[in-house]
C-alpha positions as CSV (number, residue, x, y, z in Angstrom):
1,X,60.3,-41.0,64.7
2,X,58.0,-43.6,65.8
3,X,55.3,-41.9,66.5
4,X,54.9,-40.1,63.3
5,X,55.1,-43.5,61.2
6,X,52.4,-44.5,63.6
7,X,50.5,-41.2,62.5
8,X,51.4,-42.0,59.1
9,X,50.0,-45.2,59.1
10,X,46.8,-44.8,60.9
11,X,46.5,-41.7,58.1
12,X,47.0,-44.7,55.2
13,X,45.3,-47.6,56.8
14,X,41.9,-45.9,55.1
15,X,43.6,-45.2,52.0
16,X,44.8,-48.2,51.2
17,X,41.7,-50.1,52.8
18,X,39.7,-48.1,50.5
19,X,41.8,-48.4,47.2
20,X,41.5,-52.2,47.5
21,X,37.8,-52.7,47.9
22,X,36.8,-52.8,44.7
23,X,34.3,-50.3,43.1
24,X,30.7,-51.9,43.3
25,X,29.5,-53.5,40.2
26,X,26.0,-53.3,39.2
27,X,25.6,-56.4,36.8
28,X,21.7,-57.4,35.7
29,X,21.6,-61.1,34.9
30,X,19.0,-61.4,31.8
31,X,17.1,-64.7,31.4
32,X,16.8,-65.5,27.7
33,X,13.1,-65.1,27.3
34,X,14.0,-61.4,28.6
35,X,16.3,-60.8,25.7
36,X,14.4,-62.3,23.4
37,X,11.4,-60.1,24.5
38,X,14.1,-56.5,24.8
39,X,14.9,-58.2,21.0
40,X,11.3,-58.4,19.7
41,X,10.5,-55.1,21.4
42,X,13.5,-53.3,19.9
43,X,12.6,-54.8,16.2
44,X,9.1,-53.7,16.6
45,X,10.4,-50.3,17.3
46,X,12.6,-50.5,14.4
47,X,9.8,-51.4,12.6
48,X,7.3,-48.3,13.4
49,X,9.8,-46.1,13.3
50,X,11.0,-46.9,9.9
51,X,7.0,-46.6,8.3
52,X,6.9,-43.5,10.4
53,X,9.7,-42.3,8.4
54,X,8.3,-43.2,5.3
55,X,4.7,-41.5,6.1
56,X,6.7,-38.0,6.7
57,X,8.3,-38.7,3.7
58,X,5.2,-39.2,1.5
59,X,3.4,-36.2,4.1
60,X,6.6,-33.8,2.8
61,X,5.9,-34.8,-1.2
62,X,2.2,-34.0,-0.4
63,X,2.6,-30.6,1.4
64,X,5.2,-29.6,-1.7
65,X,2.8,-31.0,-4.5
66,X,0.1,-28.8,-2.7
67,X,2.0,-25.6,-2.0
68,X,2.8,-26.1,-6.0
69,X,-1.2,-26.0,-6.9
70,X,-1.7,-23.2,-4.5
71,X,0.7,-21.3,-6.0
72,X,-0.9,-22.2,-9.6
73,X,-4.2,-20.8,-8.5
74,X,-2.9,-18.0,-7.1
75,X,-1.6,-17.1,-10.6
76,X,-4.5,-18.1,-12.3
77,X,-6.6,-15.6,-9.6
78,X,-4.6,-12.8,-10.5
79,X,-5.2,-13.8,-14.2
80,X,-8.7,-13.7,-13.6
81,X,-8.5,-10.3,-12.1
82,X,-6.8,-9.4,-15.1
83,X,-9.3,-10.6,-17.6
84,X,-12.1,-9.1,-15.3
85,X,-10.5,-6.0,-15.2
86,X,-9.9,-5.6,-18.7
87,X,-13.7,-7.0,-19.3
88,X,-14.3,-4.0,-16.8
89,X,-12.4,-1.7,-18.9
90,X,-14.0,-2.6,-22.5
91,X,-17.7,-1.9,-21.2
92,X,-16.4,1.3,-19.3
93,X,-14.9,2.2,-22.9
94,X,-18.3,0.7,-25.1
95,X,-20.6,2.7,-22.4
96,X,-18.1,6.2,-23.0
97,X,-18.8,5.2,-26.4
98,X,-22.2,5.0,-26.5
99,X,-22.7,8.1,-24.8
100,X,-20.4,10.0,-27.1
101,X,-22.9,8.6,-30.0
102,X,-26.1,9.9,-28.3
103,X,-24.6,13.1,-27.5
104,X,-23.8,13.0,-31.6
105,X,-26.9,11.9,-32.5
106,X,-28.8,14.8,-30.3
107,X,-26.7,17.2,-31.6
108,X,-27.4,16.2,-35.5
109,X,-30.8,15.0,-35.1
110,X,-32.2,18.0,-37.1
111,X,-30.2,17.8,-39.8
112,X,-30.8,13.7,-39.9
113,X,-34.0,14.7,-40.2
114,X,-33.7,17.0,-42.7
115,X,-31.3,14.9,-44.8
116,X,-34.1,12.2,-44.8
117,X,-36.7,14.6,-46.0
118,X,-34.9,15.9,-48.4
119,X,-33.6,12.3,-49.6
120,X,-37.3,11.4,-49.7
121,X,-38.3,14.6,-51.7
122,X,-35.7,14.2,-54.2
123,X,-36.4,10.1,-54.6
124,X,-39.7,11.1,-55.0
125,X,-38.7,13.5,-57.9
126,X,-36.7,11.0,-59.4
127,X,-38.8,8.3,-59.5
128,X,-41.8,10.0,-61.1
């Protein structure tokens, strides 16, 4: 029995020598100027960052104000398309027009003329 308590032991002796050396502790000592400067650092950083903040705030009301006027002259392009179109469309129908007139005029010249002549002869009856 003795030797396995001996086996047993020399098994625990790094065990326990182990468990009782306590786990190293990595503690930083800071003077005060350094906290003071980690302080002043971290406030500055505050600092920026909270103007940052407010810059991508004001650069987010810009980009929506300007997707806003885009989209206004995007309406008023097509508006102007419209209107040019239906500019288009009125001289398309005064030039159909016109040419329907000539063609009428050409066809009736004759008797235009023969109208006038005739108007002429018989003012000149009437008159004398």
């Amino acid at each position: 029995m003795r030797p396995t308590i001996a086996i047993l032991l020399f098994l625990w002796i790094p065990v326990i020598s182990h468990a009782q050396q306590s786990a190293p502790t990595d503690t930083t000592c800071f003077t005060q100027e350094e906290i003071t400067s980690l302080y002043e650092g971290l406030r500055e950083l505050e600092v920026s960052d909270s103007l940052k903040t407010e810059k991508i705030a004001l650069q987010e009301d810009q980009i929506t104000n300007l997707r806003a006027k885009i989209e206004q002259f995007a309406s008023l392009d097509s508006l102007k398309e419209e209107k040019i179109n239906t500019l288009n469309d009125r001289l398309n129908l005064q030039e159909e027009k016109i040419s329907l007139l000539e063609k009428k005029i050409r066809r009736n010249r004759y008797k235009h003329i023969l109208m006038g002549a005739a108007g002429g002869v018989l003012l000149g009856v009437l008159i004398k």
